[in-house]
C-alpha positions in Angstrom: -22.4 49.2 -75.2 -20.7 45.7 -74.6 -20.9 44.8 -71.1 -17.3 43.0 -70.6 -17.9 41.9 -67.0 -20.5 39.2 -68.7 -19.2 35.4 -70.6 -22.2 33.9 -72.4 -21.5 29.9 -71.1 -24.3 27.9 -73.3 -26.2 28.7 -76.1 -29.8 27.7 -76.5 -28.5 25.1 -78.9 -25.2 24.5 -76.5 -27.9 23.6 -73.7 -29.9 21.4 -76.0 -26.8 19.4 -76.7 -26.4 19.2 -72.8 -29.7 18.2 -71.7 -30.1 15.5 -74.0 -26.6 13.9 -73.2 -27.8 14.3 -69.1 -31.2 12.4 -70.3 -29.7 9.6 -71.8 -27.6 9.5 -68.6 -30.3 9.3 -66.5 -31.8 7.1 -68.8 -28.6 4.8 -68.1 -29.0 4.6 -64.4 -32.6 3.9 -64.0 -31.6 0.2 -63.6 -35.0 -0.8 -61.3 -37.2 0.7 -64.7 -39.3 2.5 -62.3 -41.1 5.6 -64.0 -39.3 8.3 -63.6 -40.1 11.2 -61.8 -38.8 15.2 -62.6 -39.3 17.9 -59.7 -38.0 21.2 -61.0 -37.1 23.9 -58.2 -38.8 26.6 -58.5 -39.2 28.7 -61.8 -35.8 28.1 -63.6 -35.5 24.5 -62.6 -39.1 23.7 -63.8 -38.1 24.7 -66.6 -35.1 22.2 -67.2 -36.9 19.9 -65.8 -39.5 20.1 -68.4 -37.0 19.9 -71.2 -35.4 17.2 -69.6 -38.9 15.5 -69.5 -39.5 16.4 -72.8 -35.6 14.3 -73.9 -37.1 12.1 -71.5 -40.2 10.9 -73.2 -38.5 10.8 -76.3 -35.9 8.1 -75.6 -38.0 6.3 -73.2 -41.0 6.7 -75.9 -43.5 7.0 -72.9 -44.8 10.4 -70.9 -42.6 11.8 -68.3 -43.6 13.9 -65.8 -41.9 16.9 -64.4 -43.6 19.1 -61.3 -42.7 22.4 -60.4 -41.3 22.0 -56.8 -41.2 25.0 -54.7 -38.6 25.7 -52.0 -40.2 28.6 -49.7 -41.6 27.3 -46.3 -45.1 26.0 -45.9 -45.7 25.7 -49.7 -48.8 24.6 -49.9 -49.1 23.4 -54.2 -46.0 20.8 -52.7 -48.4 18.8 -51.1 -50.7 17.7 -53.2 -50.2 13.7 -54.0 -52.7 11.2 -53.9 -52.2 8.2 -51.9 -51.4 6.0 -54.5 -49.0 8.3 -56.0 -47.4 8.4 -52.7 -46.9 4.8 -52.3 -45.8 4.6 -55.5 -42.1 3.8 -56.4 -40.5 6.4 -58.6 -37.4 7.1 -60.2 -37.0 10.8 -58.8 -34.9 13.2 -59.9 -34.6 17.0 -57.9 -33.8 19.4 -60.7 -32.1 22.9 -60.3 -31.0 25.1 -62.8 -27.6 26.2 -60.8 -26.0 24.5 -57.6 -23.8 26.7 -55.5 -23.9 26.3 -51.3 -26.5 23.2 -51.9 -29.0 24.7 -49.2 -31.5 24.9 -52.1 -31.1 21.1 -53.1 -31.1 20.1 -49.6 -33.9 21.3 -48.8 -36.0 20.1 -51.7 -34.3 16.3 -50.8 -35.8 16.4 -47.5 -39.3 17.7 -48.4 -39.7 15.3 -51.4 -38.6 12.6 -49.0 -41.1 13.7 -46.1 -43.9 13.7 -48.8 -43.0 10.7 -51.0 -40.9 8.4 -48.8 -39.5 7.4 -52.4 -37.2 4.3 -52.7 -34.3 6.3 -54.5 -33.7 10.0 -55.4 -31.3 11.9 -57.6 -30.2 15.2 -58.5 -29.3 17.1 -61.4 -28.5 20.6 -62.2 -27.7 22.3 -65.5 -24.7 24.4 -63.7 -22.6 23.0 -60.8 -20.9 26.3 -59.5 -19.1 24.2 -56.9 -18.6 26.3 -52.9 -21.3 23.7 -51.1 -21.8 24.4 -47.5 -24.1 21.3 -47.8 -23.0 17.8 -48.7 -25.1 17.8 -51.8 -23.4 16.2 -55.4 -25.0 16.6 -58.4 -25.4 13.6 -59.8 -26.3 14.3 -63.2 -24.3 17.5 -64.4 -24.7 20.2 -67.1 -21.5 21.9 -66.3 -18.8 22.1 -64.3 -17.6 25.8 -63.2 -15.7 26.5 -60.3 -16.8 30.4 -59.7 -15.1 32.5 -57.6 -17.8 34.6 -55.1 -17.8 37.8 -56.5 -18.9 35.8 -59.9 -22.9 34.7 -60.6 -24.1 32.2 -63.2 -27.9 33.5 -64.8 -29.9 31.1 -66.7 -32.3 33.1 -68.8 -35.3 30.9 -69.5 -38.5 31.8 -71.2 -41.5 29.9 -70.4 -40.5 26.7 -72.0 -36.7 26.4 -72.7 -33.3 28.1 -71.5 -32.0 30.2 -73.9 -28.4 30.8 -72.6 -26.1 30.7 -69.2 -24.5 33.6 -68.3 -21.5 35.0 -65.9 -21.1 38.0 -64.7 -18.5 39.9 -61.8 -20.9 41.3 -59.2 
């Protein structure tokens, strides 16, 4: 049975093409050279970010790292940075695999800036649904989709790449 209530958005190799073009973009405005920085939000952003590391490295032809950043209070694997690492000026980019109200993003901004005091911070997102309650952009941007509310983007990962974006009616 065809579910007709649900689009497929990207394809695996649709989101390739995507990621790489949002690498070489922040590739492009990395103008200090600092080494840059990936935090992935939660699951599904970890795993963009990884990707995007992955692009990353390949363009840059040195190691990026990406860190799985989680966004439910008092977590504990956020904290762990060295001193050095702390004082050390990154190119930091917040990664989430969708953006709707921004809450998400906003709060990861303020954490990472509360642990890291970094010198300059970014966002990107694979899927910008648009309806922010928060002043959050995306900065660097998969996809564009103004949803309406009874609508919901999925981005169905396994461990180490999306596969496809998906919308669906509630």
């Amino acid at each position: 049975m065809i579910d007709t209530d649900t689009l497929t958005l990207m394809t695996a190799k649709r989101v390739q093409r995507t990621l790489e073009r949002m690498a070489h973009e922040i590739n492009e405005q990395n103008r200090s050279n600092n080494p840059v920085l990936l935090f992935g939000i939660d699951q599904r952003g970890y795993v963009v970010a990884r990707q995007l590391a992955e692009m990353l490295s390949n363009i840059l032809r040195a190691d990026i790292e990406a860190r799985q950043f989680l966004v439910k209070e008092g977590s504990e694997e956020n904290k762990q940075w060295s001193p050095e690492e702390a004082d050390k000026k990154y190119f930091i980019v917040i990664v989430d695999d969708v953006i709707f109200s921004g809450h998400t993003m906003f709060r990861a901004l303020k954490a990472i800036d509360e642990l890291l005091k970094p010198s300059e911070m970014h966002t990107a997102v694979l899927i910008d649904r648009g309806h922010r309650k928060y002043p959050i952009k995306a900065e660097f941007c998969g996809m564009e989709l103004p949803t309406k509310l009874d609508e919901h983007v999925t981005v169905v990962t396994d461990e180490d790449h999306v596969q496809q974006v998906r919308l669906f009616h509630q």
